[in-house]
C-alpha positions as CSV (number, residue, x, y, z in Angstrom):
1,X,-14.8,60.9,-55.0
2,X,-16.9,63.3,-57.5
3,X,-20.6,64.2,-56.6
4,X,-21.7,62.1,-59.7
5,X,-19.9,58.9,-58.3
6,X,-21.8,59.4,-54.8
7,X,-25.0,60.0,-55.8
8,X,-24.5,56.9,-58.3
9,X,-23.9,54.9,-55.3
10,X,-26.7,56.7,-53.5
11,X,-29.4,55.6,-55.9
12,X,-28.3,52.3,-56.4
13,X,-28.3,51.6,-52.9
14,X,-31.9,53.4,-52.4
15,X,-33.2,51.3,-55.6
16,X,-31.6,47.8,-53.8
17,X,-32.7,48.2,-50.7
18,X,-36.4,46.9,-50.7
19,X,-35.3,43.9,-53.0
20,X,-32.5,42.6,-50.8
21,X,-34.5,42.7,-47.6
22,X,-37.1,40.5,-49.4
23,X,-34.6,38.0,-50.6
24,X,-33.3,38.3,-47.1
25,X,-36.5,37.8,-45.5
26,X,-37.7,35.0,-47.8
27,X,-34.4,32.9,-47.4
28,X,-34.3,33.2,-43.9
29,X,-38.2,31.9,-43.6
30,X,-37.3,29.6,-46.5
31,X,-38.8,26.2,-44.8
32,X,-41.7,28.0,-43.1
33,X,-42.9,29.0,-47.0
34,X,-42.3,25.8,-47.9
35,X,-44.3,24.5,-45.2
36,X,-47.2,26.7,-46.3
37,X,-47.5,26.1,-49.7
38,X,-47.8,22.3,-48.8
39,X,-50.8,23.0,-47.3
40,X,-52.4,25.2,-50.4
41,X,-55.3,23.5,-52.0
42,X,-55.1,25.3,-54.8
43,X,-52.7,27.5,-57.6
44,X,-54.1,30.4,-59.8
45,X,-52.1,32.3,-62.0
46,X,-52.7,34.6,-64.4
47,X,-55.6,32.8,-66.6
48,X,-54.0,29.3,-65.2
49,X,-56.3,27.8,-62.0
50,X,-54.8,24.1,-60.8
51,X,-56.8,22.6,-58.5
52,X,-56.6,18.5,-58.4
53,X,-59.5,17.4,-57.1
54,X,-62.1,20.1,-59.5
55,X,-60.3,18.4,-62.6
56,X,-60.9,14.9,-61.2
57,X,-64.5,16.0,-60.5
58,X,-64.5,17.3,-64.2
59,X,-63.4,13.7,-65.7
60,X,-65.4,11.9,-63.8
61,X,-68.5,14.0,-64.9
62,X,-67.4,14.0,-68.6
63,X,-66.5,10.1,-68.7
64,X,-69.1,8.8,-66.1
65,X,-66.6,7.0,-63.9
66,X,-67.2,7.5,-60.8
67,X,-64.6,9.6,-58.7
68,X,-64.6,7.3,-55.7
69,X,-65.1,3.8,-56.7
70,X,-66.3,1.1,-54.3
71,X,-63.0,-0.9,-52.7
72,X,-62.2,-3.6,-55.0
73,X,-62.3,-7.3,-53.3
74,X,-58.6,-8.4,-51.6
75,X,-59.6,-11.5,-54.3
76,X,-58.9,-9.6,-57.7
77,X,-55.6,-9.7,-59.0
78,X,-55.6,-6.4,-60.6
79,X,-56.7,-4.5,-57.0
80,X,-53.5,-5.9,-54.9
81,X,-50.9,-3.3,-56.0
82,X,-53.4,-0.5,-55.8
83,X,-53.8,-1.2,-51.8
84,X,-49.9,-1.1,-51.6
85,X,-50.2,2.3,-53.3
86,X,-53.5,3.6,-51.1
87,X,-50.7,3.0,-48.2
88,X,-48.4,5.4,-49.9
89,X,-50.6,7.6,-50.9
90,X,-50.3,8.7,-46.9
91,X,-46.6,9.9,-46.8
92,X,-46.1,10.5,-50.6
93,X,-49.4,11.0,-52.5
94,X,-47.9,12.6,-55.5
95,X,-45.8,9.3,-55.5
96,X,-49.0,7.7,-55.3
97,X,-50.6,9.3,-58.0
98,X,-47.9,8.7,-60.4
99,X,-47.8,5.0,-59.3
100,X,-51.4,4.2,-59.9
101,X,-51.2,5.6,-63.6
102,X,-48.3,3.3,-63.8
103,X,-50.9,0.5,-63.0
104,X,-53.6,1.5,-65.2
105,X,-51.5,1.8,-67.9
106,X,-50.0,-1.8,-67.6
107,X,-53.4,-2.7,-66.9
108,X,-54.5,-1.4,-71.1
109,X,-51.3,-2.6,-72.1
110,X,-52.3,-6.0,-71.0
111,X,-55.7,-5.3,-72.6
112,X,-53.9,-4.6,-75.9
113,X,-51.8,-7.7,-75.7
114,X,-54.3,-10.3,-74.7
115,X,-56.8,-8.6,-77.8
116,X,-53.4,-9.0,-80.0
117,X,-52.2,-5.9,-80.4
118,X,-48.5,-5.0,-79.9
119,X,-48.7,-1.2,-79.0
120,X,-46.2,1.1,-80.8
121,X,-43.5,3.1,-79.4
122,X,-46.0,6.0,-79.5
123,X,-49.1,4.3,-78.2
124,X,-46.5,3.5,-75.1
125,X,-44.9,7.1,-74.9
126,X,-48.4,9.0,-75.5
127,X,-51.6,6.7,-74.1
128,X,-53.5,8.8,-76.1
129,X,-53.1,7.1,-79.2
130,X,-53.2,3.4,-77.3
131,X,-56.3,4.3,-75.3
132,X,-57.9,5.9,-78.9
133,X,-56.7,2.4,-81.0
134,X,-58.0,0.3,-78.2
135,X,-61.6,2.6,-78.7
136,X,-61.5,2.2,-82.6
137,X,-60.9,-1.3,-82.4
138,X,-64.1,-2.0,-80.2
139,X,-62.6,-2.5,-77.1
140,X,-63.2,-0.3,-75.0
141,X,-66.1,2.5,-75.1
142,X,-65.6,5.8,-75.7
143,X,-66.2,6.9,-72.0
144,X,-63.2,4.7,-70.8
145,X,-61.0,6.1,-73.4
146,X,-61.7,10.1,-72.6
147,X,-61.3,9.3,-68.9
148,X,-57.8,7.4,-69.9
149,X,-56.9,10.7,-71.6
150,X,-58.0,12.7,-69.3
151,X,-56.0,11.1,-66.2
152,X,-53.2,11.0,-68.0
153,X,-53.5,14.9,-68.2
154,X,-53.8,15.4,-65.0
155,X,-51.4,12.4,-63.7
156,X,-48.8,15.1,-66.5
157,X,-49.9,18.0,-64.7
158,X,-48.6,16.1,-60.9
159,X,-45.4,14.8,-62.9
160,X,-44.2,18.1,-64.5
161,X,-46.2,20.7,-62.3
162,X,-44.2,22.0,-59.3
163,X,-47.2,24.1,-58.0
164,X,-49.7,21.5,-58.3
165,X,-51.0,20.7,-54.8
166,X,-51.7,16.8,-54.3
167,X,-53.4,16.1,-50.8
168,X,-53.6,12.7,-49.4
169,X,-57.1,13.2,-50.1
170,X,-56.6,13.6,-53.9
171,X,-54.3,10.8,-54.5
172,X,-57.4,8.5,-52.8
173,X,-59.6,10.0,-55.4
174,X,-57.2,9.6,-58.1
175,X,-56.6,5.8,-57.0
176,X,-60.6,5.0,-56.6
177,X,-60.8,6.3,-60.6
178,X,-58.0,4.3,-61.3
179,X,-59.2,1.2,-59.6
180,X,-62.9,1.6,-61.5
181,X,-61.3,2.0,-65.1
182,X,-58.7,-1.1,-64.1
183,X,-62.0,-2.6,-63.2
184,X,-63.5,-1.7,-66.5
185,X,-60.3,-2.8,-68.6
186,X,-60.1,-6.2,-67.0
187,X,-63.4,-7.0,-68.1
188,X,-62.2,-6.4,-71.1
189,X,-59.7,-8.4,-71.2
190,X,-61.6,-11.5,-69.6
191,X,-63.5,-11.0,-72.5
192,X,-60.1,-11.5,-75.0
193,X,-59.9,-14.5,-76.7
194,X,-57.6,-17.2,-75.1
């Protein structure tokens, strides 16, 4: 072996070393990371800060729906799946989270029907637009249809996020707001003509 071909192999070892004992040292603590980063409350990087329960706090200031709604009665129809989900919320609250935007939006899709209105493809793959007809229509006030926007963000943001940290905590928050705008929406659609 030439001089060249050593301190080739030399260098390359030297410039591996540091990187392959932290792959090594991650792997091997592999679950305990995992472990800790369940427990972060929060995620910042770069310009990018997630934290769940400040963007709740931030729609329910900007819509005026209150972050923890009162318990709705075991008597209204609408409330029954959302207790089913408050259980869940326990061992899976992302699950939970995803669940009760699943309710609230079959909850304005029910609103939609009973006013007559058969929502489009894209009113049913971007709420947006149904929430925003529903508004122009008369139907529901502008407060109800930024806080539907805006928890659907954030219910996009648990979906597709990895690094956003649900607590138990935050999926009961999530839940309360989506058990006052299901409140709000089934007025509304007591209110649709039979």
């Amino acid at each position: 072996m030439n001089n060249a071909t050593v301190e080739l192999i030399t260098g390359l070892a030297h410039a591996l070393a540091w990187p392959v004992t932290v792959l090594i040292v991650v792997l091997s603590l592999r679950s305990k990371i995992g472990e800790l980063l369940l427990r972060v409350r929060s995620f910042e990087h770069g310009d990018t800060k997630l934290n769940f329960q400040d963007e709740l706090h931030a729609i329910s200031e900007v819509s005026d729906v209150p972050a923890v709604a009162e318990r709705a009665s075991n008597g209204e129809d609408w409330a029954k799946p959302l207790g089913q989900i408050r259980t869940l919320a326990d061992a899976a609250p992302r699950q939970a989270v995803l669940n009760a935007w699943n309710q609230l939006m079959d909850t304005a899709v029910g609103l939609a029907h009973d006013h007559g209105i058969t929502p489009s493809e894209q009113e049913l793959n971007t709420p947006k637009h149904l929430a925003e007809r529903l508004r122009s229509q008369g139907f529901i006030d502008a407060q109800t249809c930024d806080a539907l926007v805006s928890m659907r963000l954030l219910r996009n943001k648990v979906a597709h996020a990895n690094n956003m940290p649900v607590t138990t905590k935050d999926a009961l928050s999530f839940i309360d707001m989506v058990a006052s705008l299901m409140r709000t929406l089934t007025q509304s659609r007591r209110a649709a003509p039979s």
